[in-house]
C-alpha positions as CSV (number, residue, x, y, z in Angstrom):
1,X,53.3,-54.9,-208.5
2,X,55.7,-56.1,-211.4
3,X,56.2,-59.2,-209.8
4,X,52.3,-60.4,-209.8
5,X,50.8,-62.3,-212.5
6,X,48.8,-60.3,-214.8
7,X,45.6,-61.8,-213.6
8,X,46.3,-60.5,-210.1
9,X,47.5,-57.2,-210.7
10,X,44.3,-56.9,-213.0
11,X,42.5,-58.0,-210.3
12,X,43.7,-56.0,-207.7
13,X,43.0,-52.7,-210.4
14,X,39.4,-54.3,-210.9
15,X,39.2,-54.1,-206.9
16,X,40.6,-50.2,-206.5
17,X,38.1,-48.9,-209.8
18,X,35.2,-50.1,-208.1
19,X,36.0,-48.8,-204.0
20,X,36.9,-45.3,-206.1
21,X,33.7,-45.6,-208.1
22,X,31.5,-46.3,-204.2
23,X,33.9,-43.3,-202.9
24,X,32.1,-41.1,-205.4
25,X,29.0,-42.1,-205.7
26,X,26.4,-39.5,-203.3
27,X,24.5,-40.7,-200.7
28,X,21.4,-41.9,-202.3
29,X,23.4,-43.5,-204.8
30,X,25.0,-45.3,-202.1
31,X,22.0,-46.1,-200.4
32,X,20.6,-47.9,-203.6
33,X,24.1,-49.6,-203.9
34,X,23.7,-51.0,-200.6
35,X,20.0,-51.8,-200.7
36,X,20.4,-53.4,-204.0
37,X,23.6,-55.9,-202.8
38,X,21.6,-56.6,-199.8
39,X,18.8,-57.5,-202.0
40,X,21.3,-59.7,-203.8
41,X,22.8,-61.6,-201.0
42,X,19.2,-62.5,-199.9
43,X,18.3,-63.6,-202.9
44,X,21.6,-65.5,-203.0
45,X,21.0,-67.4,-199.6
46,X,17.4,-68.0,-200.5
47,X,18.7,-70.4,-204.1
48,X,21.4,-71.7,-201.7
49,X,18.4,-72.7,-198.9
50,X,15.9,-74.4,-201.9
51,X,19.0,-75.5,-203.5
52,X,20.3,-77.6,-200.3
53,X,16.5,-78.6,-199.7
54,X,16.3,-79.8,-203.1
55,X,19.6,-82.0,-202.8
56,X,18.3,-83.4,-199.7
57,X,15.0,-84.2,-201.0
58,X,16.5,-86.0,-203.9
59,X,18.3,-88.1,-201.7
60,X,15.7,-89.0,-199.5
61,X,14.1,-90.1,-202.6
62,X,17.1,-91.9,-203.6
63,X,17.2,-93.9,-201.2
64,X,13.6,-94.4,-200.7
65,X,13.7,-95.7,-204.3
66,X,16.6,-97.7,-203.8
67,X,14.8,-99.5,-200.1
68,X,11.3,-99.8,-202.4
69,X,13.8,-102.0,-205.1
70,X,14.9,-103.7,-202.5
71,X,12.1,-104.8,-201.5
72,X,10.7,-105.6,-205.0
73,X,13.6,-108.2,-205.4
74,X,13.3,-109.8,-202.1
75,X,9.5,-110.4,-202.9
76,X,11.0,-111.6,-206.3
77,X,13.1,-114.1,-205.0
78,X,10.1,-115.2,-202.3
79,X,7.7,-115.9,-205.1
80,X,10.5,-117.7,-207.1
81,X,10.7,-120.0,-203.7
82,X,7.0,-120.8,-204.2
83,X,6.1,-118.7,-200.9
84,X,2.2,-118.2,-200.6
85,X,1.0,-114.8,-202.1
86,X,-0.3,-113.5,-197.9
87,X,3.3,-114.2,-196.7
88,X,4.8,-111.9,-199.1
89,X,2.7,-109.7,-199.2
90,X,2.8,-109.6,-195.2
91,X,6.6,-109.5,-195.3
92,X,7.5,-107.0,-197.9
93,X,4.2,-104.4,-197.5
94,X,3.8,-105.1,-201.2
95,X,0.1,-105.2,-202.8
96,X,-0.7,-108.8,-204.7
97,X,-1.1,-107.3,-208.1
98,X,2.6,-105.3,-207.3
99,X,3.9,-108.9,-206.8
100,X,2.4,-110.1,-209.5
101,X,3.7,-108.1,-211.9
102,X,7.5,-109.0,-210.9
């Protein structure tokens, strides 16, 4: 034990206080204990599960967004060319009065 850093040994004394203090707790005590770190964990997978969804929606907007700007500049670039409002609007899925406000 002398030879660990101070963090570790405090650590490992953290760890023993709290297996002593389940040891003595009686068994409805324990019961709640292990009802309420079940509870816990649940809750903790259920943020992990929205939190994961929520990443992956974001990026699936991302990207979205970043195809729908794409677009916006190729339809850009067709009405600098002088293409006809129908043909960009055919190619690019864009409404006239979106094109015409690039």
């Amino acid at each position: 034990m002398a030879r660990l850093p101070k963090e570790l040994n405090e650590q490992i004394f953290q760890k023993l206080k709290s297996i002593v203090e389940i040891e003595r707790m009686t068994p409805d005590e324990r019961l709640e204990y292990e009802l309420s770190l079940s509870t816990e964990r649940d809750l903790y997978a259920c943020m992990e599960t929205k939190y994961e969804e929520g990443m992956e929606k974001g990026m699936e907007k991302g990207k979205f967004e970043g195809i729908k700007e794409g677009i916006r500049e190729v339809a850009l670039r067709l009405k600098q060319l002088g293409m006809d409002m129908q043909s960009i609007m055919k190619a690019t899925g864009l409404t006239e009065s979106e094109i015409q406000a690039l």
